[in-house]
ZAMARGU-4260 file (C-alpha; in steps of 0.2 Angstrom, whole numbers, plus 5000, padded with zeros to 4 digits):
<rodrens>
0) 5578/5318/5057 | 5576/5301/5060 | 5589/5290/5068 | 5596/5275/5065 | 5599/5262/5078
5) 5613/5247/5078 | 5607/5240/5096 | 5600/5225/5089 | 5601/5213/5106 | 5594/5197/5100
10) 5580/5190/5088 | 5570/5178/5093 | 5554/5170/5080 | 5548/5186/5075 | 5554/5197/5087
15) 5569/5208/5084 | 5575/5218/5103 | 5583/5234/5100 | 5589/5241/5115 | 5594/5261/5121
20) 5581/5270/5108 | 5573/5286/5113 | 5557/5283/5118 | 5546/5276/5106 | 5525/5272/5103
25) 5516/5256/5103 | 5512/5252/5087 | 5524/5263/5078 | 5530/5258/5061 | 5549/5250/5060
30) 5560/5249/5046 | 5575/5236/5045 | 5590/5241/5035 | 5598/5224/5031 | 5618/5226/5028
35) 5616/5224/5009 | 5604/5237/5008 | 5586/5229/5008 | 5573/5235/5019 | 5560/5222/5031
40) 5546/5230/5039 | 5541/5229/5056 | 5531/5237/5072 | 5533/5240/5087 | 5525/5225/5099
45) 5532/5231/5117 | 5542/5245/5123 | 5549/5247/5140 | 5565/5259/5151 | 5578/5249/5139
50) 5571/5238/5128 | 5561/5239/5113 | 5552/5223/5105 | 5548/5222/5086 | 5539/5211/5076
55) 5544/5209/5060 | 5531/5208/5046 | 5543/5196/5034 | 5551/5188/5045 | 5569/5190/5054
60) 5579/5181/5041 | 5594/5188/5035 | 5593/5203/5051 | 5608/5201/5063 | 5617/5215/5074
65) 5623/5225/5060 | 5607/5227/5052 | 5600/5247/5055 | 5584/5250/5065 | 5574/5264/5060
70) 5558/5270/5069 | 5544/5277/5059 | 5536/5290/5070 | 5517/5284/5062 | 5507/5270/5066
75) 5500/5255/5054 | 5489/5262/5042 | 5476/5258/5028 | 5475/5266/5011 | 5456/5265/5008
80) 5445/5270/4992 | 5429/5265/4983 | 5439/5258/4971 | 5445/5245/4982 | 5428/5233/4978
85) 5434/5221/4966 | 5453/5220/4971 | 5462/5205/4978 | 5476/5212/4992 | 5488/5200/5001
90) 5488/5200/5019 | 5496/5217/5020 | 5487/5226/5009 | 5498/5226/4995 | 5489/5218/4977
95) 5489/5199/4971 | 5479/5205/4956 | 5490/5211/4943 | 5482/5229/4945 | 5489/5245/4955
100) 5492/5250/4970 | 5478/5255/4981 | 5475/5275/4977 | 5469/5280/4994 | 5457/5293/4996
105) 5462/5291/5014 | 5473/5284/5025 | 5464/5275/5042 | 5474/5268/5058 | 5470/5248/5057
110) 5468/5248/5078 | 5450/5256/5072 | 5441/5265/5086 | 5430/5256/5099 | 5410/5262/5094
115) 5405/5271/5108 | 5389/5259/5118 | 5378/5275/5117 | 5379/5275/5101 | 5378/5258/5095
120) 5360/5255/5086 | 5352/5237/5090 | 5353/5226/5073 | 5337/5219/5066 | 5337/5219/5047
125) 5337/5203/5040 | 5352/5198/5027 | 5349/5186/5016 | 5360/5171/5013 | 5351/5158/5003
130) 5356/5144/5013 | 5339/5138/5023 | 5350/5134/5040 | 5355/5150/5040 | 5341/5161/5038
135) 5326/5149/5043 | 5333/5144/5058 | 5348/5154/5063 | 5343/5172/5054 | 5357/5183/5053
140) 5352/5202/5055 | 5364/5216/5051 | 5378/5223/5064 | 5377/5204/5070 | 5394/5194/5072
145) 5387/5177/5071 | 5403/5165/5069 | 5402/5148/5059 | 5411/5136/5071 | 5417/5120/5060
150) 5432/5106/5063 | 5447/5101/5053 | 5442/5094/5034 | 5424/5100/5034 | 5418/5111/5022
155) 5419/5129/5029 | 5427/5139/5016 | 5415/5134/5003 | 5400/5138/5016 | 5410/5155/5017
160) 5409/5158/4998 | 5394/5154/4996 | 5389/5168/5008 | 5399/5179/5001 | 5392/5175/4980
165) 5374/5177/4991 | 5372/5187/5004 | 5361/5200/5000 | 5345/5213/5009 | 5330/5206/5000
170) 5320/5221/4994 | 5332/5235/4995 | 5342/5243/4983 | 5356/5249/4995 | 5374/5246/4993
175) 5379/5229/4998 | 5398/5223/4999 | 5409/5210/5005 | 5425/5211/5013 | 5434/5194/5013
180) 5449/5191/5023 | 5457/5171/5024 | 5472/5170/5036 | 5485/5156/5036 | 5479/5148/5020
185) 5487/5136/5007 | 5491/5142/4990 | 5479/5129/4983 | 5467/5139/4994 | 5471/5155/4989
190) 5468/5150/4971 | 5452/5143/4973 | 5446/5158/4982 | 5451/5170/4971 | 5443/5158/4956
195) 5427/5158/4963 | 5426/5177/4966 | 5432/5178/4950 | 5420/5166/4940 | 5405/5169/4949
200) 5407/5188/4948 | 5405/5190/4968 | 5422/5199/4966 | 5414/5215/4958 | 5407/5221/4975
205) 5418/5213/4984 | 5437/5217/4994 | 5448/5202/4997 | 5463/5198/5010 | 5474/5182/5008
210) 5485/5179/5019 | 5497/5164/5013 | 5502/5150/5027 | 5520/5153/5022 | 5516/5171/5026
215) 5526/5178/5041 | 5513/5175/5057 | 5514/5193/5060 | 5504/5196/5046 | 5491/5187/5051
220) 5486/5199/5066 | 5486/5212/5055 | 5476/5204/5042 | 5459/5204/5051 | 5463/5223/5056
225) 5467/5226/5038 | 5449/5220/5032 | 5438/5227/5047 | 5447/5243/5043 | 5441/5243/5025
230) 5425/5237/5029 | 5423/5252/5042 | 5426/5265/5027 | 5414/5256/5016 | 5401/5256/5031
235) 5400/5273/5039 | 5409/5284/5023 | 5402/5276/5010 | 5385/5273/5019 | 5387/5256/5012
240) 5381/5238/5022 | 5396/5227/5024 | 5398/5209/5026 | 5413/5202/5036 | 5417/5185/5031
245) 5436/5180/5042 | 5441/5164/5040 | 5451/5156/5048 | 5451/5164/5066 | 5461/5146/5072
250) 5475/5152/5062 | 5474/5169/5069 | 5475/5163/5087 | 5487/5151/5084 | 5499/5167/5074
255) 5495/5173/5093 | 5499/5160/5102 | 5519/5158/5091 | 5520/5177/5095 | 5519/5175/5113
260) 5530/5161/5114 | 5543/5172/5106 | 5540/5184/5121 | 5543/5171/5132 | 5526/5177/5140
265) 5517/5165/5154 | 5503/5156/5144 | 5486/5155/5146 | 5473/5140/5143 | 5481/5127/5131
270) 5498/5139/5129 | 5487/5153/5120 | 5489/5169/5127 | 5481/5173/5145 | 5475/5191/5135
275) 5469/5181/5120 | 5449/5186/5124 | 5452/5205/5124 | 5461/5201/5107 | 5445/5191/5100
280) 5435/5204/5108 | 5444/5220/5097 | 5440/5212/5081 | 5424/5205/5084 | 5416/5220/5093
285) 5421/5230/5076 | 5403/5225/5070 | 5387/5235/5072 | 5376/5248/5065 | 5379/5268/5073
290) 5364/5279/5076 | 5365/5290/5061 | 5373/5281/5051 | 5367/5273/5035 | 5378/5259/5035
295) 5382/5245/5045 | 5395/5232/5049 | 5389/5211/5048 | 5402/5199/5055 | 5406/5180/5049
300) 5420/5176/5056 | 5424/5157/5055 | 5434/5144/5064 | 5439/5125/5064 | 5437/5119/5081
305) 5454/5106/5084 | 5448/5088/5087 | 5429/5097/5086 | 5431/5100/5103 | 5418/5116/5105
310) 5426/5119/5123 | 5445/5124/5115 | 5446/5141/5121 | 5445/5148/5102 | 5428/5143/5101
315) 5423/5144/5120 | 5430/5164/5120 | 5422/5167/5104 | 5404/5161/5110 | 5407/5173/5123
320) 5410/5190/5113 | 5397/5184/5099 | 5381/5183/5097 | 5377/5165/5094 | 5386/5152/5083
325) 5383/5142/5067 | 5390/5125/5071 | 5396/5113/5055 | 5394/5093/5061 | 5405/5080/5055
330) 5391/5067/5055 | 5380/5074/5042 | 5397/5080/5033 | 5401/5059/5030 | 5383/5057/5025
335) 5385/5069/5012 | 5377/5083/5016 | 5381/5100/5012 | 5380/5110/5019 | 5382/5100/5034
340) 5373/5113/5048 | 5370/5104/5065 | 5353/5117/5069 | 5352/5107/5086 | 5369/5115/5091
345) 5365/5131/5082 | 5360/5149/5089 | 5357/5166/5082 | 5352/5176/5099 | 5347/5193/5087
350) 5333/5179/5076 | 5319/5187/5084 | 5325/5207/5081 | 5325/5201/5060 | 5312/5194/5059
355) 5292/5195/5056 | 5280/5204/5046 | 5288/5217/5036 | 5305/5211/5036 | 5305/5191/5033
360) 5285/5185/5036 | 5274/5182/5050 | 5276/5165/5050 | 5293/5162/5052 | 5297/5161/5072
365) 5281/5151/5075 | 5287/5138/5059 | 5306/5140/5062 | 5301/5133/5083 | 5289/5119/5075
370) 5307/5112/5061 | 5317/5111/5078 | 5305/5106/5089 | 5300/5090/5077 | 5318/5085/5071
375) 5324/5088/5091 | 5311/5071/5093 | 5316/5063/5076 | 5334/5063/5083 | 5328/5055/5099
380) 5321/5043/5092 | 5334/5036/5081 | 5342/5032/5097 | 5327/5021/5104 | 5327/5012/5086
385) 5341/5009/5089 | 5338/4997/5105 | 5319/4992/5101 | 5317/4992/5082 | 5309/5002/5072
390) 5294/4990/5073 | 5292/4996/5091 | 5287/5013/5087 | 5269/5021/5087 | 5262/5027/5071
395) 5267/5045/5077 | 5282/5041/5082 | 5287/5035/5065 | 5280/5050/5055 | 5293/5061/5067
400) 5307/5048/5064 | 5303/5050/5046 | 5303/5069/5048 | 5320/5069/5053 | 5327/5063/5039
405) 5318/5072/5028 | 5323/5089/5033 | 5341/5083/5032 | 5338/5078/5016 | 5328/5091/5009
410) 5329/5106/5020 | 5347/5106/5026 | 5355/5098/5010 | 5355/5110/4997 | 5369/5113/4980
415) 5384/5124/4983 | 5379/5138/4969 | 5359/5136/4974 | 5351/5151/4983 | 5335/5152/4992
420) 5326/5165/4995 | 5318/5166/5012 | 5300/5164/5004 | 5305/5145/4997 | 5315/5143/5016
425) 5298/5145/5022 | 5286/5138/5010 | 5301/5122/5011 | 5298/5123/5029 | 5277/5120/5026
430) 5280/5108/5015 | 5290/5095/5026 | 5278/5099/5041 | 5263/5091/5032 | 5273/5074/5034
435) 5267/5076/5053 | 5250/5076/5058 | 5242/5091/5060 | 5237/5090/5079 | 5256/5088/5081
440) 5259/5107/5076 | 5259/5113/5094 | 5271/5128/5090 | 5262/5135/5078 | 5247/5148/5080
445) 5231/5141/5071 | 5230/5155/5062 | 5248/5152/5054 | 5240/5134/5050 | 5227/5140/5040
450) 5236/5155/5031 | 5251/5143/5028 | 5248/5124/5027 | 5245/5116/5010 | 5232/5105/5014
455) 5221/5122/5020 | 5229/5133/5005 | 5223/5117/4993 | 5206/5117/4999 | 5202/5136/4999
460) 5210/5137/4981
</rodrens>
């Protein structure tokens, strides 16, 4: 029989401290019985000889020393199903939607297991997400967590929905879904994602977590866990390919950062907490395919860099677990480009396992090395017109400096509903390339040129 325990020591933030317990588990579910009845939920953050720390999911208002502590004896778990696709859960799980409760066809632990190395398969599919940055230039292959690193005020969350109405595996007919978790968000927020999944019909294959800013910060480290959880069962279950899409992991660490404070632990770099890269790392090394198994687990997981700074320690850890980075820039964002994706600053380090003949088209490293090599010396150039004039400038030069902004103005600017497919990416990439001359083309194989360029496909039709 379980006991109740009126031992409540102090609350502090979060944190209730409950002191001569029997011994308890990490993790083990809490339940606090208020003195007017009402229950608040809550787990288990540390344990020791005397003293038991629990975080409280809704907060510690109302709880003082009379309130009744009750330990669970289970862990937090997730009710999981295929019906889930198409429902919109809070941050703990519980639906924002009007419909029912989750009928679970199980119930899953939301720590998730680590995938053993061994068994890990390497990603190289090639997903597909209509935006020509993205899968020209920085491909994203499944089982890869490739994060989208932005600032305050740029447009993230639409990028993020726009991958979510989009992302698909070109040729295949194989299950595709979406897991969607926002953490730390604004009502106005929450109400535009859960419009857009709903008008644009994205929401029918789709499982989405919104968790509100005015939502207790505990919630927001189990938020992410939630999500991966689901997106676990869907994957190696179901047999289904799941996108990851987190947004935004700033908030995360900073729900981190206020817990730790609570605990009056030593802080680490910028007052996060010292342990705050093996935390990253359990969430983002949830991704990945398993030999075996038919499904797979894709990560997006997107931050906003404070002050831009891509050396905070959210970003910097991040770039560390990850496998690459999509980087949003502020310049092209004030010239009005969407979306604004700085290539220069961007990297997918899986690009070359996805693709190639028989999964994108021969052509695309060779072309993809040629777009950054040619805007790299359209943005050098800007610079020296900007001492010398623009009158100073070879005939060359000035084809390159006109290349520059013609691909930000045609190849990186696109509408927030449009979707390429990787065949117009490409063609788009050949296309701007004939505004250089053709001995310019040093990254590109001849052969590539006379498959591909228009002035060669012009004169063999």
């Amino acid at each position: 029989m379980m006991k109740d325990y009126r031992t409540i020591t102090e609350i502090a933030g979060p944190l209730v401290f409950v002191e001569k317990t029997e011994p308890v588990m990490y993790g083990e579910l809490v339940s606090i019985i208020l003195p007017d009845g009402s229950q608040k939920r809550g787990q288990v953050l540390d344990t020791s000889k005397d003293l038991v720390a629990v975080q409280i999911f809704e907060g510690t208002a109302g709880i003082d020393r009379a309130s009744r502590v009750r330990f669970l004896g289970e862990t937090l778990k997730m009710p999981v199903s295929r019906n889930m696709l198409g429902r919109i859960l809070s941050g703990a799980g519980t639906p924002l939607d009007g419909g029912p409760d989750i009928i679970s066809e199980k119930k899953l632990d939301i720590t998730g297991a680590a995938i053993n190395p061994y068994a890990r398969e390497s990603p190289k599919e090639f997903i597909q997400t209509g935006i020509s940055t993205i899968d020209g230039m920085n491909t994203l292959v499944r089982g890869q967590k490739l994060p989208i690193f932005s600032g305050s005020g740029l447009p993230h969350n639409d990028i993020a929905l726009q991958i979510a109405r989009q992302a698909k595996v070109p040729g295949t007919e194989e299950e595709f879904a979406v897991v969607f978790a926002a953490m730390g968000i604004t009502h106005e927020e929450a109400d535009h994602f859960m419009e857009d999944f709903e008008r644009t019909g994205a929401l029918q294959r789709a499982v989405v977590f919104l968790n509100l800013a005015d939502d207790a910060a505990i919630e927001r480290i189990i938020t992410p866990r939630l999500a991966l959880t689901t997106a676990e069962y869907l994957a190696f279950e179901l047999d289904m390919h799941v996108l990851v899409i987190l947004t935004d992991m700033t908030n995360y660490c900073e729900a981190l950062r206020q817990i730790g404070a609570a605990r009056e632990e030593v802080p680490g770099r910028r007052g996060y907490p010292g342990y705050m890269y093996t935390d990253l790392a359990t969430l983002y090394e949830r991704a990945g395919k398993i030999k075996g198994k038919k499904g797979s687990i894709t990560q997006v997981p997107i931050l906003s860099m404070p002050g831009d700074d891509i050396t905070h320690p959210i970003p910097d850890l991040s770039a560390y677990i990850t496998e690459g980075q999509i980087v949003a820039d502020r310049g092209l964002h004030m010239r009005g480009i969407y979306p604004p994706i700085n290539v220069s600053a961007s990297l997918s380090r899986l690009m070359n396992a996805g693709i190639g003949l028989g999964m994108t088209r021969d052509d695309h490293k060779a072309i993809s090395d040629q777009l950054y090599a040619a805007y790299a010396e359209g943005k050098d150039l800007r610079g020296l017109v900007a001492i010398v004039g623009k009158d100073a400038l070879s005939e060359r030069d000035r084809k390159f400096l006109e290349f520059a902004d013609l691909f930000e103005d045609r190849f990186v600017r696109q509408g927030v509903n449009e979707g390429r497919s990787i065949e117009d990416t490409l063609n788009l990439s050949w296309e701007l390339v004939t505004n250089l001359p053709e001995e310019a083309l040093t990254r590109i194989d001849r052969k590539f040129i006379e498959k591909y360029h228009p002035a060669h496909m012009t004169r063999t039709a």
